[in-house]
N, C-alpha and C positions, 0 to 999 in steps of 0.2 A: 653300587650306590647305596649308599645309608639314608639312612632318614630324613623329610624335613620336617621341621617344626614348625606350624604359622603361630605366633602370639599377636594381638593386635584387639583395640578396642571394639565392642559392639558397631558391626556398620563398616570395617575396616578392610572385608572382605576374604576373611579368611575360610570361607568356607566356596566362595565362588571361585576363589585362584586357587583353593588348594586341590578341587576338580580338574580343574585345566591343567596345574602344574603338573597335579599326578598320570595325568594323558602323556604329556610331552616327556615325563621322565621314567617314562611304563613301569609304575609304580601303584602299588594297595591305595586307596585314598580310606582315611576315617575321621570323623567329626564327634569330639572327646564329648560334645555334647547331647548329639542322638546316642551317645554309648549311657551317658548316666539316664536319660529319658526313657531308655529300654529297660537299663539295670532296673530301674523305681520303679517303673511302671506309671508314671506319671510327666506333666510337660515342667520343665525349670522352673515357669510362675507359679506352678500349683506349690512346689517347694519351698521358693519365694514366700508365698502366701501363708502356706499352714504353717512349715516349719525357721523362717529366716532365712535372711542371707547368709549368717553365719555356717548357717549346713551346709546350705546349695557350697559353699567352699569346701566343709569336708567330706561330703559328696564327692564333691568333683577329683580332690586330691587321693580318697580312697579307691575312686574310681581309676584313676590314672592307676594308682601304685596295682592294683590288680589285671593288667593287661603288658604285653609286651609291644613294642613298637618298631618291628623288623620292620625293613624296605618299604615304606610307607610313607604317603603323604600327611601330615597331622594336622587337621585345622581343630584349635583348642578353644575354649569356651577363654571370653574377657576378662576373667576372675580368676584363672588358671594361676595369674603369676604369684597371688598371694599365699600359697602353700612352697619351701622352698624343697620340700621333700619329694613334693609331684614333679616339678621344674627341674630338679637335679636326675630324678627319674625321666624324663623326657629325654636331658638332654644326654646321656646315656647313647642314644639311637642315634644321632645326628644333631644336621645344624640347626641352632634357633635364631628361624627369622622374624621378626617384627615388622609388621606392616604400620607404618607410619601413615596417619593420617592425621591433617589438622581438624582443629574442634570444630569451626565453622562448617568444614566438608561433613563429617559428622551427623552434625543437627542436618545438614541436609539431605544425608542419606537416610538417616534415622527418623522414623514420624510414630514410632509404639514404644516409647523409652520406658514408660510406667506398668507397660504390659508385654515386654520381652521376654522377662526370663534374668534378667541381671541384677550380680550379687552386688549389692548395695546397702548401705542406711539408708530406713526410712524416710529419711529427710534430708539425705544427700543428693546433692545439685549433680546434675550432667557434667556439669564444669569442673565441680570439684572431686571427681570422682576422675575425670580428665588426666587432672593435674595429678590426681595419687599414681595411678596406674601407669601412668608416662613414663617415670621414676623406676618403677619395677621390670617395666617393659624393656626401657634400655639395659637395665642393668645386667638379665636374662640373654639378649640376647647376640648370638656370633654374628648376625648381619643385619643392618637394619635397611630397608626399603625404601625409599617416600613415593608415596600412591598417589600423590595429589598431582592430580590434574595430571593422568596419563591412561588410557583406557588399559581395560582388562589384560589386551595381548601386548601391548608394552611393558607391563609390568610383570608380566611370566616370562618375558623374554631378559630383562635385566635380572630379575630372580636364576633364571636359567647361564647367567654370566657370571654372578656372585656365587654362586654353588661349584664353578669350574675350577 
């Protein structure tokens, strides 16, 4: 078994299914994002804050290029797809899936948008930030998901059907 990839928006659930997946496919599990929070020594918002979103990206993509990703489950930070160096680095190891989720679903799972940790302009909308990354999301990846309105273990289970 190679690798999987989870890409998918803030809230998308990639760090909760990629626990379960990595269960069900007796696999490593890592979170690209406690890998740069370790690296720094600090949380994504402190990054965000002091040094821009612009970093928290190359951050995150130097982060990636400095690790390898054998047999593992990867759930990757939202911002992941804007580096095509990291992403082609990633997908090296296996498949990339995108967890689809609508915006609406979103805003509902999401209630700390401004204090997450997400690489953003400072004056960019939830929505519009949506709409970018959608774009990139698909483009990245070998399978895409939709997550809406199907619990946790129904979606590791088609996850687990799309990987076969």
């Amino acid at each position: 078994m190679k690798s999987v990839v989870l890409i998918g928006m803030p809230g998308a659930g990639k760090s909760t299914l990629g626990v379960m997946l990595a269960k069900e496919l007796t696999l490593d599990f890592v979170d690209t994002d406690i890998q740069i929070q370790t690296m720094q020594q600090r949380s994504l918002q402190d990054i965000v804050d002091t040094d821009g979103n612009q970093a928290l990206r190359e951050i995150e993509e130097q982060t990636l290029l400095a690790h390898s990703y054998h047999d593992q489950v990867v759930a990757t930070g939202g911002s992941v797809v804007y580096g095509d160096k990291g992403m082609q680095h990633l997908a090296q190891f296996g498949t990339v899936v995108f967890l689809d989720v609508t915006l609406n679903e979103l805003r509902a799972r999401i209630h700390n948008y401004e204090t997450r940790g997400i690489a953003k302009a400072p004056d960019q909308t939830f929505e519009d930030l949506f709409e970018e990354r959608n774009l990139l999301y698909k483009r990245y990846a070998d399978i895409i998901i939709d997550c809406n309105n199907k619990s946790a273990d129904q979606i590791v289970k088609e996850l687990r059907l799309q990987l076969k």
